[in-house]
C-alpha positions as CSV (number, residue, x, y, z in Angstrom):
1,X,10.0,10.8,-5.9
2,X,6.4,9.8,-6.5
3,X,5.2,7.1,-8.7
4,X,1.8,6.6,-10.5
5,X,1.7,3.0,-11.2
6,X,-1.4,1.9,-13.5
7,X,-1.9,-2.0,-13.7
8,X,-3.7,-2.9,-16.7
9,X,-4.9,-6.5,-17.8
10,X,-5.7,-6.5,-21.8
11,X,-7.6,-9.1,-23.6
12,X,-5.8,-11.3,-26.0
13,X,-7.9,-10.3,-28.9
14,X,-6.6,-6.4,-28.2
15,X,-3.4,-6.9,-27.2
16,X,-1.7,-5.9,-30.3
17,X,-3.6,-2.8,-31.2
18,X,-3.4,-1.7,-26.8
19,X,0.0,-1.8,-26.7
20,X,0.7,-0.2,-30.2
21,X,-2.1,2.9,-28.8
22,X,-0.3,2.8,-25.1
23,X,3.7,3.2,-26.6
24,X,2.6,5.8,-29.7
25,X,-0.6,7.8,-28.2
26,X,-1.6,7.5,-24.3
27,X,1.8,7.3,-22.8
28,X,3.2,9.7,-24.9
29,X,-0.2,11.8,-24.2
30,X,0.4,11.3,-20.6
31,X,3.9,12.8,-20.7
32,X,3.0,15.7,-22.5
33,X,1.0,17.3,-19.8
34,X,4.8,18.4,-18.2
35,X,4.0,16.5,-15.1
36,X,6.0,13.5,-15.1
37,X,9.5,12.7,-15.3
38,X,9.9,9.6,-16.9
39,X,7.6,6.2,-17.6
40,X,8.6,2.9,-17.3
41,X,6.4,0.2,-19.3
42,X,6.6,-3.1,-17.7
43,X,4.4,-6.7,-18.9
44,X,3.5,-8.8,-16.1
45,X,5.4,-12.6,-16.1
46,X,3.8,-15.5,-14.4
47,X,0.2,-14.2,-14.0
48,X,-2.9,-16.7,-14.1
49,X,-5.4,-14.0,-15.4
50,X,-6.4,-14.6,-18.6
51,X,-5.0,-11.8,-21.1
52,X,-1.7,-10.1,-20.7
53,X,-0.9,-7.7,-17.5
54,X,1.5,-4.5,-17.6
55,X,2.2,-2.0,-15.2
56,X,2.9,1.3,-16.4
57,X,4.5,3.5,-13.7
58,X,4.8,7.2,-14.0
59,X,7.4,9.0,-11.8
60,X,6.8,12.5,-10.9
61,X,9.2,14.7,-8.5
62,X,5.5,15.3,-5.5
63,X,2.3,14.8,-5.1
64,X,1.2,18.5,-6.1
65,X,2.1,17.6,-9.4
66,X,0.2,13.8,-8.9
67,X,-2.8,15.7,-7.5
68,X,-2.5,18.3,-10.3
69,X,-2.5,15.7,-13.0
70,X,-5.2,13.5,-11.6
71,X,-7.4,16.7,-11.3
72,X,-6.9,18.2,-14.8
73,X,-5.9,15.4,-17.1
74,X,-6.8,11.8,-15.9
75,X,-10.5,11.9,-16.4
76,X,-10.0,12.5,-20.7
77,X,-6.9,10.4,-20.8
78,X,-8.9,7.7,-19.1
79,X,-12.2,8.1,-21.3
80,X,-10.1,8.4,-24.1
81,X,-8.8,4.6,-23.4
82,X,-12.7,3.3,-22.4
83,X,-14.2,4.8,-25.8
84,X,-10.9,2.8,-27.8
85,X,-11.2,-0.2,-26.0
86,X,-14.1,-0.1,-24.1
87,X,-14.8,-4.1,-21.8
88,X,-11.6,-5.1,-23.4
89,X,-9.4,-4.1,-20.6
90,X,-9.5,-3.6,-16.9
91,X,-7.0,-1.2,-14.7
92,X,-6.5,-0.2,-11.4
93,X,-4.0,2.6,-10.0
94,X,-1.3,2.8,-6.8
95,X,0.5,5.6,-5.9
96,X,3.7,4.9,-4.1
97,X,6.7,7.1,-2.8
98,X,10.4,5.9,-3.5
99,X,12.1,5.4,-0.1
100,X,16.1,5.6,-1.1
């Protein structure tokens, strides 16, 4: 299994209206295109960044579908979240394969 994991640091001043758009629009959004399995939405304890950190993390069953989703989907799914909150957040991406 393949995991998408998206780490995202949020501004105090947006955190309410982020995490409201994340849980009702962009995750479900993401999950629509078919090519994940399952999300797991996780906030970040102990961090000394200013704002609030989560790590959203995608699982999908291989990387065709990763590579598939990164090609066709992620650049509007992306935009969509710099046009609603434009400087107020910053994210960066990992992949990672489970090792059972």
């Amino acid at each position: 299994m393949i995991i998408y994991n998206v780490t995202i640091n949020v501004d105090d001043d947006a955190h309410a209206d982020w995490l409201n758009w994340m849980q009702k629009v962009h995750i479900p959004d993401v999950l629509s295109t078919g090519l994940f399995t399952g999300y797991r939405l996780c906030r970040l304890l102990d961090v000394e960044d200013e704002g609030t950190t989560y790590s959203v993390q995608y699982s999908c069953k291989n990387l065709n579908d990763y590579h598939k989703y990164k090609a066709e989907y992620a650049p509007r799914l992306q935009q969509d979240a710099l046009n609603k909150f434009g400087e107020k957040f910053t994210a960066f991406r990992t992949l990672m394969e489970v090792v059972e």
